[in-house]
Each structure stands twice: as structure tokens, then as C-alpha cells.
TORZA-17347 format. One line per 3 residues: number of its first residue (from 1); their letters; for each residue x, y, z of C-alpha. Coordinates in Angstrom, 2 decimals. Each point is the difference from the previous one (the first is absolute). Example, Ala and Ser with C-alpha at 12.3 -4.5 7.8 and 13.67 -1.06 7.14 Angstrom:
<pts>
1> AS> 12.30:-4.50:7.80 | 1.37:3.44:-0.66
</pts>
This chain:
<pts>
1> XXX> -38.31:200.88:218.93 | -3.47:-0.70:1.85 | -0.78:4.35:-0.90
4> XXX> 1.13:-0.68:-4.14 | -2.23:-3.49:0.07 | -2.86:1.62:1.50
7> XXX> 0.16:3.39:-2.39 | -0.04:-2.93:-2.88 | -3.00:-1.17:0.48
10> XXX> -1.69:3.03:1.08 | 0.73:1.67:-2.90 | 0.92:-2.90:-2.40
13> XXX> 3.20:1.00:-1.42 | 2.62:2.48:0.64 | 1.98:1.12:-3.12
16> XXX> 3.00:-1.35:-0.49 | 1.76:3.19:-0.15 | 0.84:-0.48:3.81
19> XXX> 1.27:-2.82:1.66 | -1.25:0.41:3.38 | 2.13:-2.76:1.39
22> XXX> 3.45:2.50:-0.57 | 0.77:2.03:2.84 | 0.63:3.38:-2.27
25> XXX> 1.52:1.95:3.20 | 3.02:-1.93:-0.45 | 0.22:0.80:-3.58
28> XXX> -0.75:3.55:-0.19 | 0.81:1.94:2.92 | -3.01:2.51:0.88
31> XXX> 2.85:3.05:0.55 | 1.03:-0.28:-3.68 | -3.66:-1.14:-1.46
34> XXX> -2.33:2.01:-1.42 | 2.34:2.41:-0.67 | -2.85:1.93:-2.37
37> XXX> -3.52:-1.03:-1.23 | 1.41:-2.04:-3.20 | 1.88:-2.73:2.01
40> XXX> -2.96:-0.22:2.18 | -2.09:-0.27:-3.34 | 2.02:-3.39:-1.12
43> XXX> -0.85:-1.69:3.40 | -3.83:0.71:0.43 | -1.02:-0.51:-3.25
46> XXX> -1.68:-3.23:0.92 | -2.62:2.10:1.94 | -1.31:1.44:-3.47
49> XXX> 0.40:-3.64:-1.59 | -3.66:-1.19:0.78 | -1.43:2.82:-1.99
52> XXX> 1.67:-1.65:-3.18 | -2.34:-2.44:0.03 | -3.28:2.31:0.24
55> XXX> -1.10:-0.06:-3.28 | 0.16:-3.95:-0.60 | 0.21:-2.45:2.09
58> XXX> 0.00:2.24:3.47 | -3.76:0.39:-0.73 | -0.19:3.47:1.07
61> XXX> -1.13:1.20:-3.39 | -2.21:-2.79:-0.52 | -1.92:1.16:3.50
64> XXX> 0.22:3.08:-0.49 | -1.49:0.23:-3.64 | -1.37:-3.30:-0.78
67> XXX> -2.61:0.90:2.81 | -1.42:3.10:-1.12 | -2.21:0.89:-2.96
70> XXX> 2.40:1.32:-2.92 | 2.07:-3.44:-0.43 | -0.95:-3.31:-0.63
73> XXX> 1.84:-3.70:-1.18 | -3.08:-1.72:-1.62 | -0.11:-3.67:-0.68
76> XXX> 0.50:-0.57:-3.95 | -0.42:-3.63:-0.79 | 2.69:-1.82:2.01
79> XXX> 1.80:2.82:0.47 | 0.42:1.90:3.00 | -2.13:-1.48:2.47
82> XXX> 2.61:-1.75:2.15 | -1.88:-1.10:2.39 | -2.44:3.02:0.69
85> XXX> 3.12:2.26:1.20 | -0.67:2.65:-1.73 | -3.79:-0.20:-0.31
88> XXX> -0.06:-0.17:3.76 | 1.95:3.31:0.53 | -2.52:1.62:-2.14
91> XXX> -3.13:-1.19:1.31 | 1.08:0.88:3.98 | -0.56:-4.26:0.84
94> XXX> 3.74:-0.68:0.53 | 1.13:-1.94:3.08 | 2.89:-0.26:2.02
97> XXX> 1.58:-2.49:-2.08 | 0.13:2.39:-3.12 | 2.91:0.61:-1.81
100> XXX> 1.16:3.35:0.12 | -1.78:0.63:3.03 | 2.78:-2.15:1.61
103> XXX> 2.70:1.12:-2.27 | -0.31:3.45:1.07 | 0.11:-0.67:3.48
106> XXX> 3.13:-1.89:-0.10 | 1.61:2.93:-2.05 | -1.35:3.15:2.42
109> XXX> 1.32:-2.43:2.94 | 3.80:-0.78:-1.73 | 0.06:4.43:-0.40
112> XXX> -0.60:-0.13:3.80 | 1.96:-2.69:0.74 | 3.17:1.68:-1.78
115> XXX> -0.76:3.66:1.44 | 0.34:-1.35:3.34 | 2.86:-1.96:-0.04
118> XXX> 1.97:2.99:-1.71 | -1.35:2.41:2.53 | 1.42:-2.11:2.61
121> XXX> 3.05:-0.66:-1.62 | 0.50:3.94:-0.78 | -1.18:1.02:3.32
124> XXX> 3.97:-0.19:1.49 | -0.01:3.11:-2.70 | -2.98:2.06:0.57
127> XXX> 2.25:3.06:1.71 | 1.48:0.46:-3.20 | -1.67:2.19:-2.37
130> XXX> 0.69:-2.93:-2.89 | -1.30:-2.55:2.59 | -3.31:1.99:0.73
133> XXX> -0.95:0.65:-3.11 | 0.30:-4.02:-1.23 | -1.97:-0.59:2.97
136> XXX> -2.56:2.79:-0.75 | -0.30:-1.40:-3.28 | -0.55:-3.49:1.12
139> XXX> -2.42:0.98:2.55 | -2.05:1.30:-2.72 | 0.74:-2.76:-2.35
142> XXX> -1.79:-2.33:3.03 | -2.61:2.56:0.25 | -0.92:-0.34:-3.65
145> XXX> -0.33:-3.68:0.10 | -2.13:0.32:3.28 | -2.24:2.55:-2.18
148> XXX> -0.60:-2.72:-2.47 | -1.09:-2.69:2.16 | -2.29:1.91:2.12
151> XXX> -1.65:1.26:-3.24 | -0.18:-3.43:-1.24 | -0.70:-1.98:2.84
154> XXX> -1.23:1.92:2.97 | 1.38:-1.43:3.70 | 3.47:-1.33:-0.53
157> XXX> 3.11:-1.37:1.98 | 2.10:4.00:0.93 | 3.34:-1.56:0.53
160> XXX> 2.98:2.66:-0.16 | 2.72:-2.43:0.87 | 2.26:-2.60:-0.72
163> XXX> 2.03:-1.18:2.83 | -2.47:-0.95:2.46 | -3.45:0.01:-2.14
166> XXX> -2.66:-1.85:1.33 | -0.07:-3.23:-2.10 | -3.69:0.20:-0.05
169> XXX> -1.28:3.40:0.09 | -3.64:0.99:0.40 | -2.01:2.47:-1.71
172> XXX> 0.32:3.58:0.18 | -2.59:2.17:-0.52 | -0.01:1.87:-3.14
175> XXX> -0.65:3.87:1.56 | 2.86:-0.97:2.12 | 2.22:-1.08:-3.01
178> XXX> -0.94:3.03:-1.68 | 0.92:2.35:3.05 | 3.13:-1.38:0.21
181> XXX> 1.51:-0.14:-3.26 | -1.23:4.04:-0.96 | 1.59:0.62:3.58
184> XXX> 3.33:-1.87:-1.51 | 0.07:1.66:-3.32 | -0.61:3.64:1.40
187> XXX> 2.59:-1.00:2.67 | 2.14:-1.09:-2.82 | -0.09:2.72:-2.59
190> XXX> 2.18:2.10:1.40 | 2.74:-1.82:-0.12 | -0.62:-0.28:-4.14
193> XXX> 2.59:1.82:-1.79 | -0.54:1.69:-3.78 | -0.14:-2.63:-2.50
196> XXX> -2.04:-0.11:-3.59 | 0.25:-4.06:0.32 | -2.95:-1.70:-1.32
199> XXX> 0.98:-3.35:1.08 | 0.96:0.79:3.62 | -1.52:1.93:2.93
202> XXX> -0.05:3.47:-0.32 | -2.26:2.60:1.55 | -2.45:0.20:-3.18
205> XXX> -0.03:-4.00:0.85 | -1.22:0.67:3.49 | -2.14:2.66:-0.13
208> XXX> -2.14:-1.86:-3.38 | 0.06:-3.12:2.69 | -1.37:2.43:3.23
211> XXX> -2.87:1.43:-2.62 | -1.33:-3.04:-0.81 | 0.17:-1.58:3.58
214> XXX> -1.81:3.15:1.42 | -2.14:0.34:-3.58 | -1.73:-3.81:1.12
217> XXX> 0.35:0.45:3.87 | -3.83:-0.43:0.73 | 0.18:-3.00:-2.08
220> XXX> 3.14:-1.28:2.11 | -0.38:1.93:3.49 | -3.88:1.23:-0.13
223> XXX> 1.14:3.43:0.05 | 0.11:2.76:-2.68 | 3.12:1.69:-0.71
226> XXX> -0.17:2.07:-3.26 | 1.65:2.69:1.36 | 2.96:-1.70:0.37
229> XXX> -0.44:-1.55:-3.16 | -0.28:2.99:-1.75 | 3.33:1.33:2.23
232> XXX> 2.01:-2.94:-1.25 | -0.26:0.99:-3.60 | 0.62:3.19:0.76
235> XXX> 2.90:-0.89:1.25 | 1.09:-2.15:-3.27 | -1.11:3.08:-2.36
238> XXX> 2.22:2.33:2.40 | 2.63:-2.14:-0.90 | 0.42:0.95:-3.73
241> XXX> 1.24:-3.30:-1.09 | -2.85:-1.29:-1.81 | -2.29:1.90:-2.74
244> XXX> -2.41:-1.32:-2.40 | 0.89:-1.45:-3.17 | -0.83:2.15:-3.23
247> XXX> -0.74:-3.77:-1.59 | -2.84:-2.14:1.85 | 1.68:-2.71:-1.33
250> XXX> 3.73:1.19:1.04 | 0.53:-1.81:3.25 | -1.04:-3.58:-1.50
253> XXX> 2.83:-0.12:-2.63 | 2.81:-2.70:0.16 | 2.58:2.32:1.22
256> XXX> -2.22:1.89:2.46 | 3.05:-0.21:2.33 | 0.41:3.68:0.36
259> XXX> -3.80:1.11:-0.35 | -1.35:3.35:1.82 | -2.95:-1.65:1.28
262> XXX> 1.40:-2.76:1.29 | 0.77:-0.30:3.81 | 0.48:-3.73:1.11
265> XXX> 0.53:-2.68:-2.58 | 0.51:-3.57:-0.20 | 2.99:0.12:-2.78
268> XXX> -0.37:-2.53:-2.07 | 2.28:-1.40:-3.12 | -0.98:-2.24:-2.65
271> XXX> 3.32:-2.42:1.20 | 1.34:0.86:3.25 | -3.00:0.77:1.82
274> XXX> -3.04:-1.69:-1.05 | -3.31:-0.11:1.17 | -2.34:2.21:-2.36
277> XXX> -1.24:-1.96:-2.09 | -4.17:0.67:-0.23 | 0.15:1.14:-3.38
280> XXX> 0.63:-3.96:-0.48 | -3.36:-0.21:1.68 | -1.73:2.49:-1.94
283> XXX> 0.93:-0.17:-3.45 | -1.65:-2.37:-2.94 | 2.40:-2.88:-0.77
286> XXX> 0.34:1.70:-3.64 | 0.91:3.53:1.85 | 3.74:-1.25:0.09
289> XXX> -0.55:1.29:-4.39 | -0.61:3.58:1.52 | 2.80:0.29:1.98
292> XXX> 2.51:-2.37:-1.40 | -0.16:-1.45:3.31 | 2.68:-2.99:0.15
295> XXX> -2.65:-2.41:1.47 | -3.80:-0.84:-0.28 | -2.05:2.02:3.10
298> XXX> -2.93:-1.68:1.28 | -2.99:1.55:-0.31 | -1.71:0.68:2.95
301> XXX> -0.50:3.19:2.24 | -2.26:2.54:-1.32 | -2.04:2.89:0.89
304> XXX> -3.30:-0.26:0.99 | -2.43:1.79:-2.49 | -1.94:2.19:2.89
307> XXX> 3.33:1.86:0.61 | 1.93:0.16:-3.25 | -3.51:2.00:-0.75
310> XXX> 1.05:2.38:2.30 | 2.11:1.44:-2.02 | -0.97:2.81:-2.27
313> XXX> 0.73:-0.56:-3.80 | 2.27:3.01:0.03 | 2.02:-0.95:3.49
316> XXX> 3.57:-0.56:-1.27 | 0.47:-2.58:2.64 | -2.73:-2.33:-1.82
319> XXX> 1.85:0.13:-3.17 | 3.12:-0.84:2.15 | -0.52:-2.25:2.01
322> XXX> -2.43:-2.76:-1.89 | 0.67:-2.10:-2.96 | -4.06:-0.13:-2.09
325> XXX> -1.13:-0.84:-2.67 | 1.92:-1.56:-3.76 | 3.26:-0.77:1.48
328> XXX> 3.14:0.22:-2.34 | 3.76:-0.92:-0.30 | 2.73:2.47:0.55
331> XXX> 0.10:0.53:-3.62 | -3.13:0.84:-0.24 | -2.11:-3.15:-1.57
334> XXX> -2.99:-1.15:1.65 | 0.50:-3.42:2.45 | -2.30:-3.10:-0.63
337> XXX> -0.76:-2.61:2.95 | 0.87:-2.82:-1.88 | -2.26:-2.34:2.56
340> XXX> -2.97:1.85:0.00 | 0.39:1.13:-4.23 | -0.68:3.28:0.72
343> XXX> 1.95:3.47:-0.07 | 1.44:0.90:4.01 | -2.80:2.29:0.84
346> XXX> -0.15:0.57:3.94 | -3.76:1.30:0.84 | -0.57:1.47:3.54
349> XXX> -2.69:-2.28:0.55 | 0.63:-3.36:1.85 | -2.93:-2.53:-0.05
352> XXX> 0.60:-1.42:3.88 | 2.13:-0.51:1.94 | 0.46:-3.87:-0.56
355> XXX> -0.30:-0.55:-3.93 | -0.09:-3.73:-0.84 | 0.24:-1.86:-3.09
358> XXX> -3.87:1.26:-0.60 | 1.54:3.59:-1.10 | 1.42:0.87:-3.44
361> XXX> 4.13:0.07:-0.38 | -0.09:3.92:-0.62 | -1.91:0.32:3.42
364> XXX> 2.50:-1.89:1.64 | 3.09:0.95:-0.83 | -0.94:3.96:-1.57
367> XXX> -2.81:0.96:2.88 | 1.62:2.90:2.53 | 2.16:3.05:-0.85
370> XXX> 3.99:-0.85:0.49 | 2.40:1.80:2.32 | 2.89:2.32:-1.46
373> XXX> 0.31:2.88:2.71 | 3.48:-0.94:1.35 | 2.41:0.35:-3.64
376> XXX> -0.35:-3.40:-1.99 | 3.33:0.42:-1.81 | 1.06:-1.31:-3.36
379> XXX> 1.60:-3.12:0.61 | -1.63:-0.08:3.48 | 1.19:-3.46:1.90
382> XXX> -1.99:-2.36:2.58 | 0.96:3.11:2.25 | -0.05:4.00:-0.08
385> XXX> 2.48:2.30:0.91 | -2.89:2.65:1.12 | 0.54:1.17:3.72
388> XXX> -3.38:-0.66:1.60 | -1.02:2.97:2.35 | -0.88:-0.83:3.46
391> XXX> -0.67:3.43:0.86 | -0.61:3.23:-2.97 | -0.42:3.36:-0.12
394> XXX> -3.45:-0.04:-1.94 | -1.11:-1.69:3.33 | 1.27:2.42:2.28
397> XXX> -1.86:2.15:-1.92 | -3.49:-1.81:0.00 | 0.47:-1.07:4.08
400> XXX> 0.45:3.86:0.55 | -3.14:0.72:-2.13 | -1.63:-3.05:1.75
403> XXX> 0.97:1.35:3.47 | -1.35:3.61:-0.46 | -3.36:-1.02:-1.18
406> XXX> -0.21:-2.13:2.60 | 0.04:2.74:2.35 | -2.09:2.28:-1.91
409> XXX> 2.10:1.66:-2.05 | 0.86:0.47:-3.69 | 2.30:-2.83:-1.41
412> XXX> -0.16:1.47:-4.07 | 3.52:1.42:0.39 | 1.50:-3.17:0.28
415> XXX> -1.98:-2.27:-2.11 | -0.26:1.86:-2.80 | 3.94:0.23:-1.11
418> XXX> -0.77:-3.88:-0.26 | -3.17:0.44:-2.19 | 1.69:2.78:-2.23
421> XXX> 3.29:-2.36:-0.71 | -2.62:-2.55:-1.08 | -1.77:2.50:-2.30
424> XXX> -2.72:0.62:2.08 | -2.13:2.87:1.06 | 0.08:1.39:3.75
427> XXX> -2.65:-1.36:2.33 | -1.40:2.89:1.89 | -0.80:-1.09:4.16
430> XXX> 1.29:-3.58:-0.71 | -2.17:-2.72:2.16 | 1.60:-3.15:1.45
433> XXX> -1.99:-1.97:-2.75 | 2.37:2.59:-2.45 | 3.39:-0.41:2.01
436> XXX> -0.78:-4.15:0.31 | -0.62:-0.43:-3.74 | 2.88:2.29:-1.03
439> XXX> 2.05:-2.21:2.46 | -1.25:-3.42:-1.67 | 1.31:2.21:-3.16
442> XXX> 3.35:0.87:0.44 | 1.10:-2.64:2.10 | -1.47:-3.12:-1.71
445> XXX> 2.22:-2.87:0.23 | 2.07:1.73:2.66 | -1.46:-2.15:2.39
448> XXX> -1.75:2.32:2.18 | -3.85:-0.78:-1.19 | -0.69:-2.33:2.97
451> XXX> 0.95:2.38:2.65 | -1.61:3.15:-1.36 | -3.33:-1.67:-0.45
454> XXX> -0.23:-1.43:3.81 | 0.87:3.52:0.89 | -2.97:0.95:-1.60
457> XXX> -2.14:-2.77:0.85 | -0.46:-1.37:-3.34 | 1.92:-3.33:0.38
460> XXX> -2.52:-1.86:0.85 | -2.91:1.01:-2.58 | -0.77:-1.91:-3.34
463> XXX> 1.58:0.20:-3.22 | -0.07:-1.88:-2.69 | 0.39:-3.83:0.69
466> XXX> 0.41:0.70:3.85 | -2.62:0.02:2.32 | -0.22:2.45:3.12
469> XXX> 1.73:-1.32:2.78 | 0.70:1.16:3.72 | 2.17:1.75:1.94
472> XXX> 2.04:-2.91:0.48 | 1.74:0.08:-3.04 | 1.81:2.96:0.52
475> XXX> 2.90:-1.80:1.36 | 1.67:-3.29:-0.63 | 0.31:-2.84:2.49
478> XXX> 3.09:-1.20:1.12 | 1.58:-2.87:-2.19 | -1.28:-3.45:1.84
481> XXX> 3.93:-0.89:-0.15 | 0.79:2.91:2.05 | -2.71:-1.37:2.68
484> XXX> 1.19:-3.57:-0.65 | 3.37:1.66:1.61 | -1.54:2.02:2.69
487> XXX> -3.16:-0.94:0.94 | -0.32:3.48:1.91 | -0.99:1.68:-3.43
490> XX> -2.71:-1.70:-0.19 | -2.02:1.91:3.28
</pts>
């Protein structure tokens, strides 16, 4: 009891899906269980649970994009300034007492936390080829939570146990972290059998998660490794499970389920697995007219103007992805904001950041281009049914053509498929300034914008409403609750 307390306030909460208390050896005995990698599915599932809540109140998202330069939540009025959360994410002058900051922790721990209690509990199994691969998979599962906190916050607590875990861990060091979770997965792979899953780990899955762990390791070990990088989508293109879509567009629609591109999803439904809900935060109260939505959204989130101008006029994705401009019903007749008396017309230009009562209604609640790249269908509810990809093909594509120029070489064969889909020309001896903004591109709201642009030391420069800041930034601090607990987080 003194190993589930401590794990509960290390990590917060443990889902519910487990009751740690039962003693499940004397309920399932480990010569008849797993018998084969769906019965195994039913009892881990709790390891994947935390990523449900990624794109809401889990913070990841928020951190990931609400951080960078292509997505802001400006203050309009009275609405959405709650406090400075969201200004604070933007502006790099958060704290350790931020929000999602500590959300996310508490999430990437509760993965960990789950991954090594069902390692241990499986271990009785591992001889069997059923057993070792549940454990394989869990070992990676563990290693892709430890890939998100040491991205996110540096130096953190390595703890790959549960009976007998030190009840107040200290700090590992990040290049240490990193070591030993691509020496896990590689270790791991093997044991991976076939499987086309998007929502479970597969060997597309773990080779997408190697590439990017070896795509940032200077950032997270000091060293470079793009030849590995470039070797680990190889190795997911020598697979032959995953192609490009013909459709830029085709692997955002509501039943994206079965997509080519997609490799590891979060799989969302509108009622029995909720959690993506940030075309809510995007969309003009009125928007619910356009997509005869069943409730009100609540205009917030929009692009920044510096990158939706990064799009060329004739790039199908801009067309796709961004409501601008008159905005009209489903049937076609033009919507009027009834508060401000004036036809819905969003404008890619926002005023500032913080616009108070000083700043006319249409700048308030029209200013910044609105969000549509995941499917917004008709009827839409508080709550898509869009799987959200963790991991894509498209990216494989631009971390292979990000690893070969890196080393010297040509990277056009790989990101042009992606430039041609979107009705682009070729680039001929793309540049890392190319591959970066074709990355901001194609993976915009995807939230990958923070990481790519500390890889390439651009995290910390100015944009608009956000002064240059230092080095410091790059990571997160540790929640002060967490140090409240152990006080050996906070060396």
C-alpha cells in the first residue's frame, strides 16, 4: 500500500482502469494469460490512457503549440485571458505553477507509472512469445513517455519500477534518459510482431519514436546522430505499411481510422472517447451556423498572421486547413455577428495580443484566421471523432530529408512528394530554412512546432508579441507540487 500511495502523489492519479490494491495473480493465472496480443490489449490499455487527455486538459498540446510562433489564444475583451495561462505559454514567462505545464507532467508520469507496474506484473510471462511481446510493447510504451518528459523538461526522476521505487527519486540526467530508453526500444523491437494497428505499438510506432529521439539527440544528449535518424525512417519506409495520401487533407477527416499515412494515433470518438475538442477553441461562436455544430464553440485559438503567410496562395493545404474571410452557413448565406453588427469576416490580422475594451467588436471577436485542418463534420459535437496522429508518414518523410541535409547530402527526394501533394513546385538542394518551413507547413497543429524550432535554434528569437528570451526556456520546470512532494527535484 505504502508503493500505490507513493506512485499517487508522484504522479497524481493513476487511472482507474486498474485497481492496484487486487492481487491479479490470483485471478488470472500467468500459464493461461496472455494467451495472444488481444487479451493482453484489454489489460494494458491504461498505459495508453494518459495520452487521451493530450489535446485538452493534459496540456501537452497547449506546450507544445501554444509556445511556438504559428498559434496563439489572444485576449478578446473578457474572454480568454484566464488568468494569463495562455498568454504566458506564448510569451516563454510561465512558471512552475502553470497550468498545463503541471498537467502534462502528471499525465507523462501516470503512462510510466502504468508501464511499470504491467511490466512487472507480465514479467512471470516474458519466456513466452505472447508474454515478450506485451512486455516489448510496454517497454516502449515507458520509453515514449520518458521521450516526452526529457523533451519537455530536461533532468527528470528515471524510475523503471514499481515494487520497490524509491519514494523520492532524484534527477536523472537527460543524455542518460535518452541512452537508455533508444537502448530499450532497439532492445525491444524485435520482439514486435506484424501489425497495421494505429492505436497500439507496432514497429512503424517504434521506429517513428527512435527517429525523432535520435533526430533531437544533440538537443537531449549533446551529440549528433542523423545517421541514425535517417536509418530509422528507413526502416519505417522499408516497411511498406504507410504511403502518402493522394489528398493533403485525407488523414484529418472524421473517420481517418484506417488512413495510409497514419502510424500512431490517439483514437478519438465524439462519445466514447473524448478529448478533441480544439475546434471548440478555435472557432467563432457563430461558426456552430457552418457546421451545424450542436453547440456554440468559443472563439479563441488562431493562427498567427507571420505563418498562415507562409503559405502560398495556390498551396492546397491553405485552402484546407484555414477558415478566412466572409464566413457563411452550411446553406450557403452569409453569417452576421449579431454583437458586433457586422457580417462574420475573420481577417488574418490580430491587433495584440491583449485587446481590451479600447478595440472595436470586429477586432475582437473576427481578428485571426480559424482552424479547420482536422474534418469539422456536419453536425460536429463538443468533441471529434478525428484520430489525432502522434506519429505520420509525411514526417518520416521530412525527418529523412532533414537528416540527409544535415549531413551534406540531398534531402529533395523526400520533401518534395510532400510539396507536390500540396500543389507545389520541387525545391531544387532544399536548405534547413526550406525543410523547417515546409515542416511548420504540413504539420501545423500537429503539435510538433515547439520541438522542431529548438532543434533549430529558433525557439528563443522574437516574433510577434514575444520578446527574445534565453536558453532557459527550452524546457519546463518541474511542477512546484511535484517538489512540494520531493524536495530532491528541486537540486
Amino acid at each position: 500500500m505504502k508503493k500505490i500511495l507513493y506512485y499517487l502523489s508522484f504522479v497524481l492519479s493513476i487511472s482507474s482502469c486498474v485497481n492496484l490494491d487486487d492481487n491479479l495473480e490470483d485471478k488470472i493465472p500467468y500459464d493461461k494469460f496472455p494467451e495472444n496480443e488481444n487479451q493482453s490489449a484489454l489489460m494494458i490499455g491504461s498505459v495508453y490512457t494518459p495520452m487521451k487527455d493530450f489535446l485538452d486538459n493534459g496540456g501537452w498540446w497547449f506546450c507544445q503549440e501554444l509556445t511556438s510562433d504559428e498559434v496563439v489564444c489572444p485576449t478578446r475583451h473578457t474572454d480568454w485571458d484566464d488568468g494569463g495561462k495562455w498568454r504566458v505559454l506564448y510569451q516563454h514567462t510561465w512558471d512552475n505553477n502553470t497550468e498545463a505545464i503541471n498537467n502534462m507532467w502528471s499525465r507523462f508520469y501516470s503512462g510510466v507509472g502504468q508501464a511499470n507496474y504491467w511490466i512487472e506484473f507480465f514479467a512471470p510471462t516474458a519466456e513466452t512469445e505472447a508474454g515478450a511481446t506485451t512486455i516489448a510493447k510496454l517497454k516502449i510504451m515507458r520509453a515514449y513517455y520518458y521521450y516526452l518528459l526529457i523533451d519537455n523538461y530536461g533532468d527528470v526522476p528515471y524510475v523503471t519500477q514499481y515494487a520497490g521505487a524509491d519514494q523520492q527519486p532524484q534527477k536523472t540526467a537527460r543524455a542518460v534518459i535518452f541512452q537508455n530508453i533508444v537502448n530499450e526500444i532497439n532492445e525491444s523491437i524485435p520482439y514486435l510482431t506484424s501489425s497495421t494497428s494505429k492505436t497500439a505499438v507496432t514497429k512503424g510506432m517504434a521506429y517513428s519514436l527512435l527517429a525523432k529521439l535520435y533526430l533531437n539527440a544533440k538537443v537531449y544528449a549533446g551529440v549528433t546522430r542523423w545517421d541514425s535518424a535517417g536509418f530509422a525512417c528507413d526502416s519505417v519506409i522499408a516497411l511498406n505499411q504507410y504511403s502518402l495520401e493522394a489528398d493533403p487533407l485525407a488523414p484529418f477527416v472524421t473517420d481517418n481510422s484506417a488512413s495510409s499515412e497514419n502510424i500512431f494515433t490517439i483514437p478519438y470518438d465524439e462519445d466514447t472517447y473524448t478529448g478533441f475538442n480544439l475546434h471548440m477553441r478555435t472557432l467563432h461562436y457563430n461558426s456552430n451556423l457552418t457546421f451545424d455544430m450542436t453547440v456554440g464553440p468559443w472563439n479563441g485559438f488562431a493562427i498567427t498572421e507571420q505563418h498562415y503567410n507562409t503559405y502560398a496562395s495556390n498551396d492546397k493545404r491553405k485552402d484546407g486547413y484555414f477558415l478566412v474571410g466572409q464566413q457563411y452557413t452550411s446553406s450557403g448565406q452569409p453569417i452576421t455577428d449579431a454583437v458586433a453588427d457586422a457580417p462574420l469576416v475573420f481577417d488574418p490580422y490580430i491587433p495584440a495580443l491583449v485587446m481590451d475594451a479600447s478595440y472595436t467588436p470586429e477586432e475582437i471577436r473576427m481578428s485571426g484566421v480559424r482552424v479547420k485542418k482536422f474534418e469539422i463534420k456536419l453536425g460536429a459535437k463538443e468533441n471529434l471523432s478525428n484520430d489525432f496522429p502522434i506519429f505520420r508518414y509525411a514526417d518520416i518523410l521530412l525527418m529523412k530529408a532533414e537528416a540527409m541535409v544535415r549531413q551534406g547530402y540531398n534531402g529533395d527526394e523526400w520533401i518534395n512528394p510532400i510539396r507536390e501533394r500540396a500543389g507545389l513546385d520541387d525545391i531544387t538542394d532544399a536548405t534547413l530554412d526550406d525543410i523547417l518551413a515546409e515542416r511548420g507547413r504540413e504539420l501545423f497543429w500537429e503539435a510538433h512546432r515547439r520541438q522542431d524550432l529548438i532543434r533549430f535554434d529558433k525557439f528563443n528569437k522574437a516574433w510577434w508579441e514575444k520578446t527574445a528570451d534565453d536558453a532557459s526556456r527550452r524546457t519546463f520546470p518541474i511542477p512546484q507540487w511535484v517538489i512540494d512532494t520531493n524536495p530532491n527535484l528541486a537540486k
